[in-house]
BALOBA-1460 file (C-alpha; in Angstrom, 3 decimals):
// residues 211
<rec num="1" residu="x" x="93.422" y="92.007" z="177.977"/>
<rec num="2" residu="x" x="94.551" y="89.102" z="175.260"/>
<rec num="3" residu="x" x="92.057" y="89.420" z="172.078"/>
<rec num="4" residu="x" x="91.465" y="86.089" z="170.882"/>
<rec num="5" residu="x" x="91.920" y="85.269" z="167.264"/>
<rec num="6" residu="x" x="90.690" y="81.998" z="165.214"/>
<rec num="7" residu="x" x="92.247" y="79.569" z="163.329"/>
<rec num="8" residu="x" x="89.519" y="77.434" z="161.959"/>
<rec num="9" residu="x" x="89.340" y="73.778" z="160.493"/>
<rec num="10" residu="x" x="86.112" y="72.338" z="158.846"/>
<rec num="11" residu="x" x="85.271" y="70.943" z="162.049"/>
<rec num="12" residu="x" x="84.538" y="74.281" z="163.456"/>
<rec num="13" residu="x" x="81.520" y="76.579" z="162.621"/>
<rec num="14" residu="x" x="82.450" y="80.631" z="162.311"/>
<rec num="15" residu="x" x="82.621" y="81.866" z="165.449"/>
<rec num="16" residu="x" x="80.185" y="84.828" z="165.970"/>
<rec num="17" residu="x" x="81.871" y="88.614" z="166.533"/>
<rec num="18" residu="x" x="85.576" y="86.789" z="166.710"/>
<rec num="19" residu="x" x="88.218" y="87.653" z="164.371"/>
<rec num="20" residu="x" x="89.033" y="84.576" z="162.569"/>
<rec num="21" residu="x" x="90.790" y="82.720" z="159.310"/>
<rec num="22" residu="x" x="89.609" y="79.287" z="158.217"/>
<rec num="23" residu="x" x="92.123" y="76.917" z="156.676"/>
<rec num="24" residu="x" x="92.071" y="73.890" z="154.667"/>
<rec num="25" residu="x" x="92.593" y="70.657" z="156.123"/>
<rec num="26" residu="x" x="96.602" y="70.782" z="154.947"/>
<rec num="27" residu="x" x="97.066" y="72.503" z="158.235"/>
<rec num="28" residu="x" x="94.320" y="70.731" z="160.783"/>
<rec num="29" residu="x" x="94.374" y="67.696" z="162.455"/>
<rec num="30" residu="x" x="91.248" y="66.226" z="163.385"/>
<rec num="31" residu="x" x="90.283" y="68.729" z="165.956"/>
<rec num="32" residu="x" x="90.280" y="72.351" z="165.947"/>
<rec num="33" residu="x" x="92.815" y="74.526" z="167.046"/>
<rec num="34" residu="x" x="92.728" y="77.668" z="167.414"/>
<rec num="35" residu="x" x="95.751" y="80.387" z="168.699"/>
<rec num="36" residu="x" x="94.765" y="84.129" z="170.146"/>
<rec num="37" residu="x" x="97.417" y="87.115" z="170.104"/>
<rec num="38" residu="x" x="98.021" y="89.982" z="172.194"/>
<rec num="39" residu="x" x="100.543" y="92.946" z="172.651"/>
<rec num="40" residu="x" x="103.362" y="90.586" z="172.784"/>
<rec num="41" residu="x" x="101.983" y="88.416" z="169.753"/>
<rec num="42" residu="x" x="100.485" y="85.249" z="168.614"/>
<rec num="43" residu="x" x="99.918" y="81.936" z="171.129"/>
<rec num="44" residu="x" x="98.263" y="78.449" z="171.238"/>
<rec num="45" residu="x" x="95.296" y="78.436" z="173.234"/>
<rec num="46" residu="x" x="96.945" y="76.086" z="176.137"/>
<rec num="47" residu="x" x="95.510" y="72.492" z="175.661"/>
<rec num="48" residu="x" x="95.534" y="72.795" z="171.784"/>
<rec num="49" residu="x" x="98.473" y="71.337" z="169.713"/>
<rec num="50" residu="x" x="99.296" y="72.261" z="166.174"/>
<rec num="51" residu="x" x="99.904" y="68.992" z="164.613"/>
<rec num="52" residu="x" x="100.188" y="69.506" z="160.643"/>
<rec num="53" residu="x" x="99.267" y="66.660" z="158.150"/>
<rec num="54" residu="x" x="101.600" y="63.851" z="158.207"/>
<rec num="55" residu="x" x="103.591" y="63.144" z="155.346"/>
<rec num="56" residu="x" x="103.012" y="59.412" z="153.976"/>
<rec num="57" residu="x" x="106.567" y="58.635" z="155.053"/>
<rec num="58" residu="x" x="106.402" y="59.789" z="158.721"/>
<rec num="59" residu="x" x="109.396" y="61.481" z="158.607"/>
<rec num="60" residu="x" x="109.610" y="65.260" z="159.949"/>
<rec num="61" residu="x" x="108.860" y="68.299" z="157.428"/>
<rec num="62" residu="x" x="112.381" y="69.973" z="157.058"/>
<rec num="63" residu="x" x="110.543" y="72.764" z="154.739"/>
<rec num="64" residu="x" x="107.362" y="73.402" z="153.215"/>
<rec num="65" residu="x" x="106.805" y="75.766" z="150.086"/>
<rec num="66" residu="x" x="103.233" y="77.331" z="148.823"/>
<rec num="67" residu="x" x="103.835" y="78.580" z="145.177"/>
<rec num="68" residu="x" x="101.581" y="80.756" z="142.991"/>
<rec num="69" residu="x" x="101.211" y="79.833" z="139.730"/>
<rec num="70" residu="x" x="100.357" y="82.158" z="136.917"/>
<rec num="71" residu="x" x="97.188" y="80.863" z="136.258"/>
<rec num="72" residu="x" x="96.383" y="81.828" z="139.828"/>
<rec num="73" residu="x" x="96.109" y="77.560" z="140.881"/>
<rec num="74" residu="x" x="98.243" y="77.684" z="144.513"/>
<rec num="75" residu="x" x="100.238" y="74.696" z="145.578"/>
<rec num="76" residu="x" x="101.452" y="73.713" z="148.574"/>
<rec num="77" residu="x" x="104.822" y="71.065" z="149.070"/>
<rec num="78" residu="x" x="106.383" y="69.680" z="152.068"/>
<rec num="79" residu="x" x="109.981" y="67.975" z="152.067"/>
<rec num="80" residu="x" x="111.258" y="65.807" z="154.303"/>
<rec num="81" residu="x" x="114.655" y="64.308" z="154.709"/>
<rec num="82" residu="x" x="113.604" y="61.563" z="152.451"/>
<rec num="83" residu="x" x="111.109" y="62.700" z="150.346"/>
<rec num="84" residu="x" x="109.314" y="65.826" z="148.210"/>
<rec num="85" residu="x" x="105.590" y="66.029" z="148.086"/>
<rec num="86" residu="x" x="102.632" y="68.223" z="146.904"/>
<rec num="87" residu="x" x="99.605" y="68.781" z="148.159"/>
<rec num="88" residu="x" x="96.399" y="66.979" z="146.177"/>
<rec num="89" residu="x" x="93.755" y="69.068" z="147.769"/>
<rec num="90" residu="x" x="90.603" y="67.558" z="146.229"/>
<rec num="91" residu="x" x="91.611" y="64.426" z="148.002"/>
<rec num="92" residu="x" x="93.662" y="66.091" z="151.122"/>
<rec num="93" residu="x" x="96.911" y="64.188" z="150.646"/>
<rec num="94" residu="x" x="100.182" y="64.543" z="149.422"/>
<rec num="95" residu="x" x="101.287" y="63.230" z="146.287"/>
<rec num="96" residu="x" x="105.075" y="61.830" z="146.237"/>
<rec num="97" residu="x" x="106.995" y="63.745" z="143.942"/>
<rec num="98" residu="x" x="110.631" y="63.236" z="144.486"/>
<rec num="99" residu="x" x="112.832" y="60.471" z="146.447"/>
<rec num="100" residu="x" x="116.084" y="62.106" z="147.739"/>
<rec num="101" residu="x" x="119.197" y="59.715" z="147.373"/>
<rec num="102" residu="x" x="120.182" y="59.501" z="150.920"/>
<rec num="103" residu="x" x="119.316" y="61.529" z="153.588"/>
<rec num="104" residu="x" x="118.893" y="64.931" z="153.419"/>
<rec num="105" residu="x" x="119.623" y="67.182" z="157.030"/>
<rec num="106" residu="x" x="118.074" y="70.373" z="154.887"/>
<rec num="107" residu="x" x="115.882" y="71.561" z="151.790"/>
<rec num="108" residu="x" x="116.631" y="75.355" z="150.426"/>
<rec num="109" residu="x" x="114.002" y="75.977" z="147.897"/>
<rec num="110" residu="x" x="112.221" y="79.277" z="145.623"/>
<rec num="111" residu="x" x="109.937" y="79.943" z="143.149"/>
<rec num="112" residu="x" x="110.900" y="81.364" z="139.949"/>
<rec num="113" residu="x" x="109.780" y="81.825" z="136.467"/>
<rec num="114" residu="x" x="107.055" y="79.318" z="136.945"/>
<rec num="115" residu="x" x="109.055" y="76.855" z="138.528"/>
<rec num="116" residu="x" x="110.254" y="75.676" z="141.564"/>
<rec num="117" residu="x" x="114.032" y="75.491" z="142.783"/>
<rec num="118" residu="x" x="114.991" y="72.641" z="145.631"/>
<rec num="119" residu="x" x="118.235" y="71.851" z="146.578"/>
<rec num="120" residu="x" x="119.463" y="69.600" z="149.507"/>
<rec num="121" residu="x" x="123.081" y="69.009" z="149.404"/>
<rec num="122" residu="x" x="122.201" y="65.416" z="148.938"/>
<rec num="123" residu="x" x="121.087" y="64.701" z="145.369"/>
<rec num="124" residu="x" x="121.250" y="67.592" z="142.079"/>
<rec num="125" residu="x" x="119.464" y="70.907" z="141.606"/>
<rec num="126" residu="x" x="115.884" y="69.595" z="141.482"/>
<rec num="127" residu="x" x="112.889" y="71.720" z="139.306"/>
<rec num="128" residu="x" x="109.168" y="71.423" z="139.042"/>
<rec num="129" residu="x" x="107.141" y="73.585" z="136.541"/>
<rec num="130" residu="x" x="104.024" y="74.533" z="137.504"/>
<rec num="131" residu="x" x="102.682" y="74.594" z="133.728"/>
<rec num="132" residu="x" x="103.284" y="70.687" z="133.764"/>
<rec num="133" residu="x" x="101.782" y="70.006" z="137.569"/>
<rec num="134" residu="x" x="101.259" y="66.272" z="137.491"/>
<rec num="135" residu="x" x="105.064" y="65.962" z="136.687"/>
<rec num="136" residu="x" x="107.580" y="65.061" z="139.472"/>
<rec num="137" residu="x" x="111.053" y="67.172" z="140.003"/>
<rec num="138" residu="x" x="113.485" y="66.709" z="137.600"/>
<rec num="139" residu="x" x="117.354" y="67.579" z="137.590"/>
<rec num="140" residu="x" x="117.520" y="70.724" z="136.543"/>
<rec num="141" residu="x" x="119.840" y="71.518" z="133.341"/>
<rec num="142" residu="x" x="120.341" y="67.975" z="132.372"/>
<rec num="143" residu="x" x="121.267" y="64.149" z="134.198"/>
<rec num="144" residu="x" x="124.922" y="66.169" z="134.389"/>
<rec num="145" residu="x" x="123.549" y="69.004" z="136.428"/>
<rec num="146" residu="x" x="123.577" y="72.509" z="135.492"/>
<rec num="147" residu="x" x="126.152" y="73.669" z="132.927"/>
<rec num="148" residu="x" x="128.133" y="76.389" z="133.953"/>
<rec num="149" residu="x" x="130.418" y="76.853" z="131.217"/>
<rec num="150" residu="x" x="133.735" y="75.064" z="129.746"/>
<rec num="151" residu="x" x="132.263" y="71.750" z="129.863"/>
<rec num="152" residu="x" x="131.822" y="71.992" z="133.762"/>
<rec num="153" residu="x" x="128.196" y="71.381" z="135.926"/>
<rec num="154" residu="x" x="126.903" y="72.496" z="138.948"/>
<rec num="155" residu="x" x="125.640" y="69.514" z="140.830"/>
<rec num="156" residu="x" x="125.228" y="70.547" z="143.954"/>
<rec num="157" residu="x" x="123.997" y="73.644" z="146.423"/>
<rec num="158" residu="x" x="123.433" y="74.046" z="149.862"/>
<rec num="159" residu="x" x="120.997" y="77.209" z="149.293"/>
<rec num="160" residu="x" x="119.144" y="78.647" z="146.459"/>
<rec num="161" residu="x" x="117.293" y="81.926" z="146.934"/>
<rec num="162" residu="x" x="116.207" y="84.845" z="144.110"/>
<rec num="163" residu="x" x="117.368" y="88.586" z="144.240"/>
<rec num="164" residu="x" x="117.010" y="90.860" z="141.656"/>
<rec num="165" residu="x" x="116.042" y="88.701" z="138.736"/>
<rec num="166" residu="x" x="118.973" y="86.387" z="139.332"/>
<rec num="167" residu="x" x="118.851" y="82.672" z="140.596"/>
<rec num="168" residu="x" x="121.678" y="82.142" z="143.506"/>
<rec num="169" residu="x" x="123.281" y="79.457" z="144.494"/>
<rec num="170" residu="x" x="125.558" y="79.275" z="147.701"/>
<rec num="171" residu="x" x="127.963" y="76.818" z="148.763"/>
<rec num="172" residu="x" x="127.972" y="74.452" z="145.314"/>
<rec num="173" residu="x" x="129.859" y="71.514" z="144.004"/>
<rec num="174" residu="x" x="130.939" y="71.957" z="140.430"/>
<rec num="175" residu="x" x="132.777" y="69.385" z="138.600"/>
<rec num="176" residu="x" x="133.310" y="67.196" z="141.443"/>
<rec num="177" residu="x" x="134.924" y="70.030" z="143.939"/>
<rec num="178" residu="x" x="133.292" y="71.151" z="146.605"/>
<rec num="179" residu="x" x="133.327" y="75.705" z="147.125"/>
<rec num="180" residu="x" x="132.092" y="76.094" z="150.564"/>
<rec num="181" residu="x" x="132.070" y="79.974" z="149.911"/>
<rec num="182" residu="x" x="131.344" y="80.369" z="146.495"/>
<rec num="183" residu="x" x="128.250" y="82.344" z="145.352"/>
<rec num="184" residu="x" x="127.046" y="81.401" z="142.059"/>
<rec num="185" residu="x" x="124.203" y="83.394" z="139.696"/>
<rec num="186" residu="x" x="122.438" y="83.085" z="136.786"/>
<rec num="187" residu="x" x="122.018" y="85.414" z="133.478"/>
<rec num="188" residu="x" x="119.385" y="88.210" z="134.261"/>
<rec num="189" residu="x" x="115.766" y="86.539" z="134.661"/>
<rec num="190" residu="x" x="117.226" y="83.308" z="133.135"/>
<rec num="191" residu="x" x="117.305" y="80.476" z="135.386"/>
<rec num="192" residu="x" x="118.050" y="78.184" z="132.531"/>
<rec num="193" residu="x" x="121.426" y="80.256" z="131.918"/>
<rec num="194" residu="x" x="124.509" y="79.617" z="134.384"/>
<rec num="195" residu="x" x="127.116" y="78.932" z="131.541"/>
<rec num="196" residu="x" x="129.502" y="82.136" z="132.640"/>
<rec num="197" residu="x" x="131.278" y="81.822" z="129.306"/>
<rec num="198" residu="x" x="128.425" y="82.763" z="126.729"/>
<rec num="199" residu="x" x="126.822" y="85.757" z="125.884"/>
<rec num="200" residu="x" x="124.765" y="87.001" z="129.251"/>
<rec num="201" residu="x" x="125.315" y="87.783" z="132.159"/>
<rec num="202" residu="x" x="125.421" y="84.901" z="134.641"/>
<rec num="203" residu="x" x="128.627" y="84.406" z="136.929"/>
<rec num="204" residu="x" x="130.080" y="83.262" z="140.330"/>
<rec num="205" residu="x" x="132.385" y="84.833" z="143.208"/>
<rec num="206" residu="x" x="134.528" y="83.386" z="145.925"/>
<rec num="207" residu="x" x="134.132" y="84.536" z="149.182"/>
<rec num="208" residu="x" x="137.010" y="85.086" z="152.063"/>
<rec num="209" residu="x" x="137.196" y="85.885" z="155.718"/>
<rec num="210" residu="x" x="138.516" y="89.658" z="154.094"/>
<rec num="211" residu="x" x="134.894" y="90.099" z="151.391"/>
């Protein structure tokens, strides 16, 4: 037999005797929804859609990030092909935080150091520190991009993502080529540090069919 399970807006009281989660209005519509899960997982109660908050420019989320913040404050932001935005949740909107260039088709994005990493193939390395939260993104390293060593920037990445201390980049453009298969890092637990030529450790590798 199927065991339901609650997702709960503030439209909903607790529901006596059934498991359930309550979440803020970043995730509800104007009526509830709720989903119940069995031996082969979690559904939608049938007649119940799961529309999310729409973004003020009506445009699709391509990727949404919650982040953690030292302090223990937790943000949520959602990025669509035009647009970055965070979540204000004493007045349940989102706040516009970045305007991408052109279209975007995709957002890769992580949370390191106290900051946020977005990238979109579309416009620079973007960063947002969560000790400064009213700011907006900002290119990260400088209006150049990010310096990578022998006068030479990063300014764009398909993907970001963090392993072991290190900040990755795949698929970049540096110094106006584009390396569909190269793999570029940071210095250990310095995501200010690409420059491959000074004193730590940050680097990059190309990638063939044969490694």
């Amino acid at each position: 037999m199927a065991k339901q399970f609650a997702i709960l807006g503030d439209v909903v009281a607790v529901r006596d005797k059934t498991p359930h989660i309550k979440l803020s209005s970043i995730y509800m519509a104007s009526t509830a929804r709720w989903v119940y899960f069995d031996h082969n997982g979690v559904h939608r109660v049938p007649g119940r859609s799961a529309v999310l908050a729409v973004t003020p420019d009506g445009f699709p989320v391509l990727r949404y990030h919650y982040h953690a913040a030292v302090d223990g404050t937790y943000y949520c932001f959602a990025f669509t092909k035009a647009h970055a935005y965070k979540w204000v949740s004493g007045t349940s909107t989102w706040a516009e935080i970045f305007t991408c260039s052109s279209d975007a088709d995709a957002w890769s994005t992580i949370s390191f150091n106290g900051k946020i990493i977005a990238t979109n193939w579309v416009d620079k390395v973007q960063v947002w520190v969560d000790s400064t939260p009213g700011t907006a993104f900002a290119n990260m390293g400088s209006a150049n991009g990010i310096d990578i060593g022998s006068g030479d920037f990063l300014t764009k990445a398909k993907i970001v993502f963090m392993y072991q201390n290190f900040v990755h980049f795949f698929y970049t453009q540096e110094a106006g080529t584009t390396y569909p298969a190269r793999h570029r890092w940071c210095s250990s637990g310095t995501e200010t540090d690409f420059d491959e030529t000074g004193s730590g450790n940050a680097g990059h590798r190309d990638y063939s069919a044969e490694t």
